[in-house]
C-alpha positions as CSV (number, residue, x, y, z in Angstrom):
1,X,-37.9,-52.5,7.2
2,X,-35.5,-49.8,7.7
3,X,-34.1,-48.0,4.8
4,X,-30.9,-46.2,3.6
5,X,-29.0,-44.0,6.5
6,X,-30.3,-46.8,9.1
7,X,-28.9,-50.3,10.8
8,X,-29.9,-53.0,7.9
9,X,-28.9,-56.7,7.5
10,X,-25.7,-57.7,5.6
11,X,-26.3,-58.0,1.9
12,X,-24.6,-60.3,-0.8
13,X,-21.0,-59.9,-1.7
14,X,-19.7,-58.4,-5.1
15,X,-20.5,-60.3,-8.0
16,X,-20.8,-59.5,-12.0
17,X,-24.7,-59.3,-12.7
18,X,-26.9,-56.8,-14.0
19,X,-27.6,-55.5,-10.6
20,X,-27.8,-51.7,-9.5
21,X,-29.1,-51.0,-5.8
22,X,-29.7,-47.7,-4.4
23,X,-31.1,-47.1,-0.7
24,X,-32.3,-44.1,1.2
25,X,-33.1,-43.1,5.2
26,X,-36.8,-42.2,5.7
27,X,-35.8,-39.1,7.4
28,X,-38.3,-36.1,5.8
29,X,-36.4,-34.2,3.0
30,X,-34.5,-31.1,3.8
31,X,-36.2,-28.8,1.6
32,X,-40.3,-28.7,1.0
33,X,-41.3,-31.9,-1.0
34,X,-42.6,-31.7,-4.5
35,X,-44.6,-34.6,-5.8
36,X,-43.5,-36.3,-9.4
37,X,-45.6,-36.0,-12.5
38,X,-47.9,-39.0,-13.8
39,X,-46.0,-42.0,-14.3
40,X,-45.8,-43.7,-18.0
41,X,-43.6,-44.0,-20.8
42,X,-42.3,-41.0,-22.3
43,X,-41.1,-40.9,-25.9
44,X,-39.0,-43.0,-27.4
45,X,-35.0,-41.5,-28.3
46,X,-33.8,-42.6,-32.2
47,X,-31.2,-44.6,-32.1
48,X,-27.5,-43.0,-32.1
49,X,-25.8,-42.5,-35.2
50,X,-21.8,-43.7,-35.5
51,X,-19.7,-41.3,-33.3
52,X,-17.4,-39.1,-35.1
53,X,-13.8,-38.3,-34.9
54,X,-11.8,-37.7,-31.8
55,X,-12.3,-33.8,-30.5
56,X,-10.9,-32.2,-27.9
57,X,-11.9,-33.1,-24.1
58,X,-15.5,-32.5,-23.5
59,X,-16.2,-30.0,-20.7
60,X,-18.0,-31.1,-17.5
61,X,-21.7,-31.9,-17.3
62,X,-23.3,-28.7,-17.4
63,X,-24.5,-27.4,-13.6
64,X,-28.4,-28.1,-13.2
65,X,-30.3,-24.8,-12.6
66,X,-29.3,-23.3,-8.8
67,X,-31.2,-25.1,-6.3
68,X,-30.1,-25.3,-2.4
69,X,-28.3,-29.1,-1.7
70,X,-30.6,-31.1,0.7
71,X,-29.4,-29.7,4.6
72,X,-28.4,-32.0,6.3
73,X,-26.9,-34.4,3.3
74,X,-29.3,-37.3,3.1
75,X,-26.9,-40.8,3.4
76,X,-28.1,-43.0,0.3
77,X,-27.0,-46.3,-0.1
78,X,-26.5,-47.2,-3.9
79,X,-26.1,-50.9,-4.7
80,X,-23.4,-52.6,-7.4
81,X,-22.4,-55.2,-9.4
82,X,-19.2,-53.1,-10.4
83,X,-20.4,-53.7,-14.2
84,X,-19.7,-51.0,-17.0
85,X,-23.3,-50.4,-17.7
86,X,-23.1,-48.6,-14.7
87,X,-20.6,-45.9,-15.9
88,X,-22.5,-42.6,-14.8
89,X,-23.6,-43.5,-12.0
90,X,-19.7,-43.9,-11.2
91,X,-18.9,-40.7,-12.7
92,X,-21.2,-38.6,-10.8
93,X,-20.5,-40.2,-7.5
94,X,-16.3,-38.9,-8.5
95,X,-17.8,-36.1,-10.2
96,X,-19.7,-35.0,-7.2
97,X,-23.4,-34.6,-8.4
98,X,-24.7,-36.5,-6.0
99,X,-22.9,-34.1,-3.1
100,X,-24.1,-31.4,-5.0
101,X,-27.7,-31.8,-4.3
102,X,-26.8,-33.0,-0.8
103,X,-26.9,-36.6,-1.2
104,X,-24.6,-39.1,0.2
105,X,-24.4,-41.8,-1.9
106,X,-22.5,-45.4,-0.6
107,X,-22.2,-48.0,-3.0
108,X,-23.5,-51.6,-1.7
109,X,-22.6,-55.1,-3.6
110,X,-25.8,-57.1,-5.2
111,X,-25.6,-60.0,-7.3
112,X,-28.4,-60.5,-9.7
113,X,-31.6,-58.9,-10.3
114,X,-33.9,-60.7,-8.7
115,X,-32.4,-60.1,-5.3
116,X,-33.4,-56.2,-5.9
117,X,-36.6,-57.4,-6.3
118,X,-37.9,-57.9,-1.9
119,X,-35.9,-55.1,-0.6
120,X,-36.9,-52.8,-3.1
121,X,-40.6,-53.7,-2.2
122,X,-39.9,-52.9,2.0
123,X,-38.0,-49.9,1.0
124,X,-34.8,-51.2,2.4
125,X,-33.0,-50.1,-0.2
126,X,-34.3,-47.4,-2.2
127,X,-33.3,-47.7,-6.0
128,X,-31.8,-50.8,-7.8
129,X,-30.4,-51.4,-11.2
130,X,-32.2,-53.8,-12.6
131,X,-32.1,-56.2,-15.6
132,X,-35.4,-56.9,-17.5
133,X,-35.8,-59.6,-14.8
134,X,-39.2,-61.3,-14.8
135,X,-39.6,-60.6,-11.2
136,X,-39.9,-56.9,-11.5
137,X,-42.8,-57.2,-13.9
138,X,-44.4,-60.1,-11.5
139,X,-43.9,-57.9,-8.5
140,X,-45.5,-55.5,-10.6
141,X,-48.4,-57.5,-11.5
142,X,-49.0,-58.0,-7.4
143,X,-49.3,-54.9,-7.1
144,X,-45.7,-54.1,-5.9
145,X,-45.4,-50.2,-7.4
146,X,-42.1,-50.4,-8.0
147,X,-40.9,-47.9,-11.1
148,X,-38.6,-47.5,-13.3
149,X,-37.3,-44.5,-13.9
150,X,-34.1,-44.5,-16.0
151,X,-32.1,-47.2,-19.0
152,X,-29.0,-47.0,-17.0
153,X,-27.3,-49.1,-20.4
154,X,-29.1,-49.4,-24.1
155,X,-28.1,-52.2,-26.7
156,X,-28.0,-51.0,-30.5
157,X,-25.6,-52.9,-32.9
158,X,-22.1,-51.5,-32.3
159,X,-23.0,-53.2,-28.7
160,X,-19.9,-55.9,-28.0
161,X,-19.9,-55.7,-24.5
162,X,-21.5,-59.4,-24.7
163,X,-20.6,-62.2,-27.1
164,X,-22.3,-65.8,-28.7
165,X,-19.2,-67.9,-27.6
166,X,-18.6,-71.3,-28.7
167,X,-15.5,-73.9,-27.5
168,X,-11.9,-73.4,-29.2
169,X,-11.6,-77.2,-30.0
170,X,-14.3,-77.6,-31.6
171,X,-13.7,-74.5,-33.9
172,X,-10.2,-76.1,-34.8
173,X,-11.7,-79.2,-35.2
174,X,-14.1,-78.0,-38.0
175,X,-17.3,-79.2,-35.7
176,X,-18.6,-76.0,-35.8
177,X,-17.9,-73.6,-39.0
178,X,-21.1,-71.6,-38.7
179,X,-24.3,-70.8,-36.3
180,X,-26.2,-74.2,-37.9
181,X,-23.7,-76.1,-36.3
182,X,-24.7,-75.6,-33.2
183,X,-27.4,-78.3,-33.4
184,X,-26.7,-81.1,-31.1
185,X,-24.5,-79.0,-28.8
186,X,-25.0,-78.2,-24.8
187,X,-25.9,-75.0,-24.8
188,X,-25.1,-72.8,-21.5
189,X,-27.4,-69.8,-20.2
190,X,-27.4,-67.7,-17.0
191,X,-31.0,-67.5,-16.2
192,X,-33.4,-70.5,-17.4
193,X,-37.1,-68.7,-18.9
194,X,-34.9,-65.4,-18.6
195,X,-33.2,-62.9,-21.1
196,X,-30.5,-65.8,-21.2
197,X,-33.1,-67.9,-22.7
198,X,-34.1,-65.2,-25.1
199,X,-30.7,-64.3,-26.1
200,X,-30.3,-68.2,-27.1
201,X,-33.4,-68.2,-28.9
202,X,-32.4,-65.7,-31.3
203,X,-28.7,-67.0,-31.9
204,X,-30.3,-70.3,-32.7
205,X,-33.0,-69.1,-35.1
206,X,-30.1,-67.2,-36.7
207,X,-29.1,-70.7,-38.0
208,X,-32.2,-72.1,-38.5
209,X,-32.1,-74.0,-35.2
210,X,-34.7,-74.1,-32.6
211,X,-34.5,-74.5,-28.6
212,X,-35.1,-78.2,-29.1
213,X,-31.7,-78.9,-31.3
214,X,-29.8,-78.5,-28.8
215,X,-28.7,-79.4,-24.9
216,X,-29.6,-76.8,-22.5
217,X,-27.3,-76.2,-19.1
218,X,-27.5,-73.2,-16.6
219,X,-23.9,-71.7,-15.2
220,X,-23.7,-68.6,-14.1
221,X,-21.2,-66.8,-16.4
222,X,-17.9,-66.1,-13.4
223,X,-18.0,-70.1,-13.5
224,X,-18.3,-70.7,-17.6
225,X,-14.9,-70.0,-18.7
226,X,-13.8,-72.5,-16.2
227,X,-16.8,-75.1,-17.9
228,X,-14.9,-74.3,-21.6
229,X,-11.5,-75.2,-20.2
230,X,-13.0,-78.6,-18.8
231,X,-15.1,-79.2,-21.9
232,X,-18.2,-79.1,-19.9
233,X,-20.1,-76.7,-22.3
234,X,-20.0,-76.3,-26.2
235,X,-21.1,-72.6,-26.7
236,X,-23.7,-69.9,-24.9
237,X,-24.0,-66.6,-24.4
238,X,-21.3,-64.6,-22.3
239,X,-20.6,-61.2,-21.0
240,X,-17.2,-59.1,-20.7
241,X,-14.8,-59.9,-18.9
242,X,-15.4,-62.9,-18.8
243,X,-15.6,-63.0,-22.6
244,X,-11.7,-62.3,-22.6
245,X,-10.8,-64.5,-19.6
246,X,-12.0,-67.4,-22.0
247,X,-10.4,-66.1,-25.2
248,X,-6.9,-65.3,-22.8
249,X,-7.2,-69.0,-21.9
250,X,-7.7,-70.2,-25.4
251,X,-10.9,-71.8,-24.5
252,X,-13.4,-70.5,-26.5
253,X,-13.7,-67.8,-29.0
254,X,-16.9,-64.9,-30.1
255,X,-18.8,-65.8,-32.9
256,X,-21.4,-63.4,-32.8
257,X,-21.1,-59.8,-30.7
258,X,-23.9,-59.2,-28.3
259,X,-25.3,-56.2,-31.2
260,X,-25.7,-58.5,-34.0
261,X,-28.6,-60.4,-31.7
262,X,-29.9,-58.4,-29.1
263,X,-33.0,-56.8,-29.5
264,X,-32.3,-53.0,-30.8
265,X,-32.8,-50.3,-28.6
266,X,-33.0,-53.1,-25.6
267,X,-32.4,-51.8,-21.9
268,X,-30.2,-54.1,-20.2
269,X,-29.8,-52.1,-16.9
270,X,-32.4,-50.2,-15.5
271,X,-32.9,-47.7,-12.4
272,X,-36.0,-49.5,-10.5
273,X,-36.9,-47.2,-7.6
274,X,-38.3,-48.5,-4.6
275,X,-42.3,-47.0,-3.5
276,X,-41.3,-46.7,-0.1
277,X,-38.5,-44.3,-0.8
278,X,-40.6,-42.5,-3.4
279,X,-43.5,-41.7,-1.1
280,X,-41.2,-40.8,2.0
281,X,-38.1,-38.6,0.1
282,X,-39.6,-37.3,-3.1
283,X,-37.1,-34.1,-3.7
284,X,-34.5,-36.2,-2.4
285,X,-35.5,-39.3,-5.5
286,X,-35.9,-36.3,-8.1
287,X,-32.6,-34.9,-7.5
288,X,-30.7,-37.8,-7.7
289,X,-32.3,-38.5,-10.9
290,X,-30.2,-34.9,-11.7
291,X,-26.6,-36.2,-11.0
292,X,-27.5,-39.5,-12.3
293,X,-28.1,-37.4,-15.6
294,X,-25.2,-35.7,-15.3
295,X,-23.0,-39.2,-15.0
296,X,-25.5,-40.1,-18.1
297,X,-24.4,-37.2,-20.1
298,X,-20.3,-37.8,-19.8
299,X,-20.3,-41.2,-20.3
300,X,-22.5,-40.2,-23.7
301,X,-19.5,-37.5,-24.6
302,X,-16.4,-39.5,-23.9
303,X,-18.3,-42.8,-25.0
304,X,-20.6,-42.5,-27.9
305,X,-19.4,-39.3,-28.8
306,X,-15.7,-40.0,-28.4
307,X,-15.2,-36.1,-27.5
308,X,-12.6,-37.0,-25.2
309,X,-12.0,-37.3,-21.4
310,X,-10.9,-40.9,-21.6
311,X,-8.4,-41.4,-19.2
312,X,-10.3,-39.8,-16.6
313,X,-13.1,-42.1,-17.2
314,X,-10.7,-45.2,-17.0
315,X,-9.6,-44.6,-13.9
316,X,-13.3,-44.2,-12.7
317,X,-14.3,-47.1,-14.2
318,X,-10.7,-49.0,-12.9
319,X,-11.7,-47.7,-9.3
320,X,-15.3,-49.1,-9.6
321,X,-15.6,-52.4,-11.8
322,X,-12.9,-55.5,-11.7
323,X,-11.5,-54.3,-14.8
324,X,-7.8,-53.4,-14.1
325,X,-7.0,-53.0,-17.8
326,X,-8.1,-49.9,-19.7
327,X,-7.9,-51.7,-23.1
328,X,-10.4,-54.1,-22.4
329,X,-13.1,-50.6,-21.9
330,X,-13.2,-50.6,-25.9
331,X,-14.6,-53.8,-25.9
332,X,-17.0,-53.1,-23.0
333,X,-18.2,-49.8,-22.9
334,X,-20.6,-50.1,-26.0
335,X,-23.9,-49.6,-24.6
336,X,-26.0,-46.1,-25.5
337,X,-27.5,-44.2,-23.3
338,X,-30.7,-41.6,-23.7
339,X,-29.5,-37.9,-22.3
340,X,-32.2,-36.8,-21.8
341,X,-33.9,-39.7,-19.8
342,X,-36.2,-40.8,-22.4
343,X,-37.4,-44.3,-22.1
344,X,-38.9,-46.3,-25.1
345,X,-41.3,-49.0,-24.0
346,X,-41.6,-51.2,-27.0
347,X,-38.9,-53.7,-26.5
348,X,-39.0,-54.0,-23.3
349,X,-43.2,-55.1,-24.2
350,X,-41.7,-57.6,-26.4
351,X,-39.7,-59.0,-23.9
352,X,-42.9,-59.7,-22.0
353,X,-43.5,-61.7,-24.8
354,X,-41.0,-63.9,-23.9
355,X,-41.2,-64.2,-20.7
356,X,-44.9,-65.2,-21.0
357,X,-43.9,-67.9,-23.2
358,X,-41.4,-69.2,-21.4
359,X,-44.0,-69.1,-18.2
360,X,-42.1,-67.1,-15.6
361,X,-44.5,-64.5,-16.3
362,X,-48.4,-65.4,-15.9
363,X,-49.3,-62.1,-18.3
364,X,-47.9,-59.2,-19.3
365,X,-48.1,-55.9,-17.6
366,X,-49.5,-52.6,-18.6
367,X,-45.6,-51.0,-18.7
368,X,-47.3,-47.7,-17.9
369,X,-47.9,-49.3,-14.5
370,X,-43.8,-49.8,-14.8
371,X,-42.1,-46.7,-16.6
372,X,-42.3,-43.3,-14.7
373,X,-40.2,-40.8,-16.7
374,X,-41.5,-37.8,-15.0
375,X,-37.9,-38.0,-12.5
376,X,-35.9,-37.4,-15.5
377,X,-38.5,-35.2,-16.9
378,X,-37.5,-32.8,-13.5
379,X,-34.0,-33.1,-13.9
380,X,-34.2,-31.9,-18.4
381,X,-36.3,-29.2,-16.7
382,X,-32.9,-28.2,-14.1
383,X,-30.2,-29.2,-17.1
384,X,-31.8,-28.4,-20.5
385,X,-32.6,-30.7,-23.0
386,X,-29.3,-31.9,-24.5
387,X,-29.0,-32.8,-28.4
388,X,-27.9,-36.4,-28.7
């Protein structure tokens, strides 16, 4: 299969899922090749503390350590579901961090993550933002070597970029008061044995409900505030913006933000690089793991941090996602970020768990067969190591 720089098939149009895709040209790297460190997990970050006050804007991304861009520029196609979790990737492609280690970077629409999962095998595309889909462990497990190698987007409590919704009318109604009400209702997820089921799993137990009290249905969530407005679900799980499309209707309204039931320290979105592209353009995969820090780094000042540089990161995030509103980024920009790459297995083992329960995984993988942190390893080693 051909890869990034090269004729490839049409893909799938534009649509809001956790998908990320990156794609390369197996041309031979402009400068000498230098092969990445063991793969595995590296340490785990501690989880961020609340942001302090306002300050002034935050200077740029500090310059990685002088190294000549890749000559020629090395055209690398970058896929997207135009969702906020991928906020530095979009401010190093306007940032230029990408150009500035020669690569070219075009951004190509995905839907969901299990699309990533086939091309990302052939090396037709060579990264892809991933959610912890089942598929990228069972490609795994078939001996598919595909890594990952950053949390584009972490979950921790002050998360509300997703919400438990449930149906306006039968909050007026007094039906449901609480999550134990829930029982008896038809329940909506995205992704039957996936994280939707998990996410439902945890809500329920909240009340002291099980999946057997209630209904399930699968929707994908463009199409559910549509399903509240024709009474065809009572309550599910429901990401941004669709979570105010629904409340602008006067449809349905949150109960429960995405923080209060994720799993802590959770990595929603992750970079998943293809083998093909790591065997044939290894500078070119380690230096775009540099600018992808870089977008990591601002998006952790002006976010997290709140040290300023908002408006230009609205109109970045305006120019790349759906989201014409800047107001609506306070409710959706809530995800953490590591800045200095680090990438904690342990949740992501537990959602093995899961998935082996719910039997769309035959066993769980050894995740340092997965998680390759030496990439961001090379680009602390051109930035610095960064203080959270």
């Amino acid at each position: 299969m051909p890869v990034s720089g090269c004729p490839t098939r049409a893909l799938s149009g534009l649509a809001l899922a956790l998908v990320l895709t990156l794609g390369g040209c197996g041309q031979p790297p402009a400068t000498a090749p230098a092969q990445p460190g063991a793969s595995g997990p590296t340490a785990a970050s501690a989880a961020p503390q609340p942001p302090p006050a306002a300050a002034p804007p935050p200077a740029a991304a500090a310059a990685p350590a002088p190294v000549q861009p890749l000559d020629p520029p090395l055209a690398v196609r970058y896929g997207t579901a135009g969702l906020i979790g991928e906020a530095g990737v979009f401010d190093a492609i306007e940032k230029g961090y990408f150009r500035e280690e020669g690569v070219e970077v075009e951004l190509v629409p995905f839907r969901v993550s299990a699309e990533m999962t086939a091309p990302l095998a052939t090396g037709e595309i060579a990264f892809g933002s991933m959610g912890l889909d089942a598929s990228l462990f069972n490609a795994v497990e078939r001996g598919i070597p595909l890594k990952i190698v950053g949390y584009n987007a972490i979950i921790y409590t002050r998360d509300t970029s997703g919400s438990w919704m449930v149906r306006q009318d039968l909050i007026d109604s007094g039906r449901f008061k609480d999550l134990p009400d829930l029982k008896g209702m038809k329940v909506v997820i995205n992704s039957p044995g996936g994280t939707g089921s998990v996410w439902a799993e945890r809500v329920l137990a909240k009340g002291g409900l099980t999946p057997d009290d209630v209904e399930f249905t699968t929707l994908g969530f463009a199409d559910q505030p549509a399903a509240y407005a024709n009474k065809a679900i009572d309550a599910g799980f429901l990401v941004e913006p669709f979570v105010s499309v629904a409340e602008s209707q006067g449809t349905a309204s949150i109960v429960l933000p995405s923080g209060q039931f994720f799993l802590p320290g959770l990595p929603v979105m992750n970079l998943v690089m293809s083998p093909v592209f790591a065997q044939q353009q290894p500078e070119a995969a380690r230096r775009i793991l540099v600018a992808y820090l870089r977008g990591q780094r601002d998006y952790h000042r002006t976010w997290v941090k709140q040290e300023g540089g908002r408006e230009e990161f609205d109109q970045i995030l305006i120019k790349h996602t759906p989201i014409k509103e800047p107001r609506l980024f306070d409710r959706m920009a809530t995800h953490d970020v590591d800045v200095n790459g680090a990438m904690d297995p342990t949740v992501m083992d537990q959602m093995q768990d899961y998935f082996v329960r719910y039997g769309t995984l035959p066993q769980k993988v050894d995740l340092s067969k997965v998680i390759d942190g030496s990439y961001a390893e090379y680009a602390v080693t051109r930035l610095g190591r960064m203080s959270p």
